[in-house]
C-alpha positions as CSV (number, residue, x, y, z in Angstrom):
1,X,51.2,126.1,106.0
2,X,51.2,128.6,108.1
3,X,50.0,128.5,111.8
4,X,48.5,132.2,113.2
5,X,48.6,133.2,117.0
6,X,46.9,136.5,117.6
7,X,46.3,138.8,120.2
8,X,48.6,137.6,122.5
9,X,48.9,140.1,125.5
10,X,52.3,140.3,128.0
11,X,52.3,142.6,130.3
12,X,56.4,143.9,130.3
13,X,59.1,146.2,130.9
14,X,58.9,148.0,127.3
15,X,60.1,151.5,126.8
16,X,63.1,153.6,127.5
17,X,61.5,156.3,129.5
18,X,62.0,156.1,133.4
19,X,58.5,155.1,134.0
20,X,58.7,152.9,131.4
21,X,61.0,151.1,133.2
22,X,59.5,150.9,136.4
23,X,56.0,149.7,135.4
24,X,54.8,146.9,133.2
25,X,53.1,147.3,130.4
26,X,50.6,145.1,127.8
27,X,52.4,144.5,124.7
28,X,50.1,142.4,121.8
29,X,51.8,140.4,120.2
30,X,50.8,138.7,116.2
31,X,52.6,135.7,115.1
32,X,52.5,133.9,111.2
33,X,54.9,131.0,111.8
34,X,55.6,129.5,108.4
35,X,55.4,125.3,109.3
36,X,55.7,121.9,107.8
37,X,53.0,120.8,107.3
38,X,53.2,117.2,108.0
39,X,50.6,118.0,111.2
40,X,47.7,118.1,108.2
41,X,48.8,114.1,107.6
42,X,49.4,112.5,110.7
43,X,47.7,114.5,113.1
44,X,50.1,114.6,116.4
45,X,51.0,117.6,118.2
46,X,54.4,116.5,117.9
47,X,54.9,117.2,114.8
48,X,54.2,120.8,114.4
49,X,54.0,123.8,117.2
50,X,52.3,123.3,120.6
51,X,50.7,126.9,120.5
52,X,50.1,127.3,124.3
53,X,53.7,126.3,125.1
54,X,54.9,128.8,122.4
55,X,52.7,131.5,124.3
56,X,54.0,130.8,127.4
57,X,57.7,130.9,126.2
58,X,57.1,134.2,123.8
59,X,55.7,135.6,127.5
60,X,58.7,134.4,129.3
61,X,61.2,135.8,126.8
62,X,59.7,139.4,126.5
63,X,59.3,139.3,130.4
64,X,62.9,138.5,131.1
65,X,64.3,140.5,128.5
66,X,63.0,144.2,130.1
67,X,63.8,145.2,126.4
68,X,64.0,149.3,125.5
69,X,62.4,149.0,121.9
70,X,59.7,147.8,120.0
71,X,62.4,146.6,117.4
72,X,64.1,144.6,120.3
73,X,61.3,142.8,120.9
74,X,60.1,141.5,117.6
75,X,63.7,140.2,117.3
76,X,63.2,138.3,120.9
77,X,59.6,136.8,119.5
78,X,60.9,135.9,116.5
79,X,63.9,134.0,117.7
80,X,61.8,132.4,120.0
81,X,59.5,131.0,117.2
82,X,62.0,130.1,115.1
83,X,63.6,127.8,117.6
84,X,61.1,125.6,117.1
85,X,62.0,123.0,114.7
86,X,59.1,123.0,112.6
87,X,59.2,126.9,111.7
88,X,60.6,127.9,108.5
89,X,59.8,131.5,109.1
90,X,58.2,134.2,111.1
91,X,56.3,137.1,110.5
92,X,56.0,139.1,113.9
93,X,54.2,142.3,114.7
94,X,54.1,143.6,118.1
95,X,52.3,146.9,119.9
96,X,51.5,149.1,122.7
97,X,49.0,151.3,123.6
98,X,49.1,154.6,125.3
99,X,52.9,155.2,125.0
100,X,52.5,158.6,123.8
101,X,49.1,161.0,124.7
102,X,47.1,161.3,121.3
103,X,48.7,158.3,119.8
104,X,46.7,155.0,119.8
105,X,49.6,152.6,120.0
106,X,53.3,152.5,118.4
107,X,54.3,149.0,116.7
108,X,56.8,147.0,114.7
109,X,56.4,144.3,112.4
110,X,59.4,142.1,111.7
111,X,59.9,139.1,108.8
112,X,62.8,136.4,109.4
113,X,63.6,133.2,107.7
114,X,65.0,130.5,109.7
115,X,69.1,130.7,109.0
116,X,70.1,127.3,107.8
C-alpha cells in the first residue's frame, strides 16, 4: 500500500548562495511511503503512519538542518520517513521556486528502501 502526502510546504534555509542563507525559503515537499498494510484490516492509527505527525517532523528536520542542496534534503525527508516502522520505502521529491530568474523551480526526486 502506499500512503501519499503532497504539497507539503516548509519554509527553510535551502540554498548555498549568501541570501540563501539568510532568508527562508518554501520548499514543497511529495512523499510515496511504501506501508504495511495491516491499517486496511484493523483500522487504528497505530498501525500505520500518523500523517500530521510525519509533517510536522519532515518540517522540523528540514528546518533544523539549514541544508545547502536540494539533494541534502531529499536524503533528510527520506530518513525521516523511513524511521517510521511501518515504511518499507520512500519515494521523495522535493522543490523550490524562484531560485534562479527565468526558471520556475529546481527539484530532486529521491527512491530509498528501508536498510534491513
Amino acid at each position: 500500500m502506499v500512503l501519499e502526502l503532497r504539497g507539503l510546504k516548509v519554509d527553510c534555509i535551502l540554498g548555498d548562495l549568501p541570501h540563501e542563507r539568510e532568508v527562508p525559503q518554501t520548499v514543497t515537499v511529495d512523499a510515496d511511503l511504501e506501508i504495511d498494510d495491516l491499517a486496511s484490516r484493523t483500522d487504528s492509527l497505530a498501525d500505520t503512519v500518523d500523517y500530521a505527525a510525519l509533517a510536522g517532523e519532515i518540517s522540523r528536520a528540514l528546518v533544523d538542518a539549514r541544508c545547502r542542496l536540494l539533494e541534502r534534503a531529499a536524503r533528510i525527508v527520506a530518513g525521516t520517513c523511513l524511521a517510521k516502522e511501518c515504511v518499507k520505502a520512500v519515494k521523495i521529491a522535493i522543490r523550490k521556486r524562484n531560485g534562479v530568474p527565468g526558471l520556475d523551480s529546481a527539484g530532486v526526486r529521491l527512491e530509498e528502501k528501508k536498510k534491513i
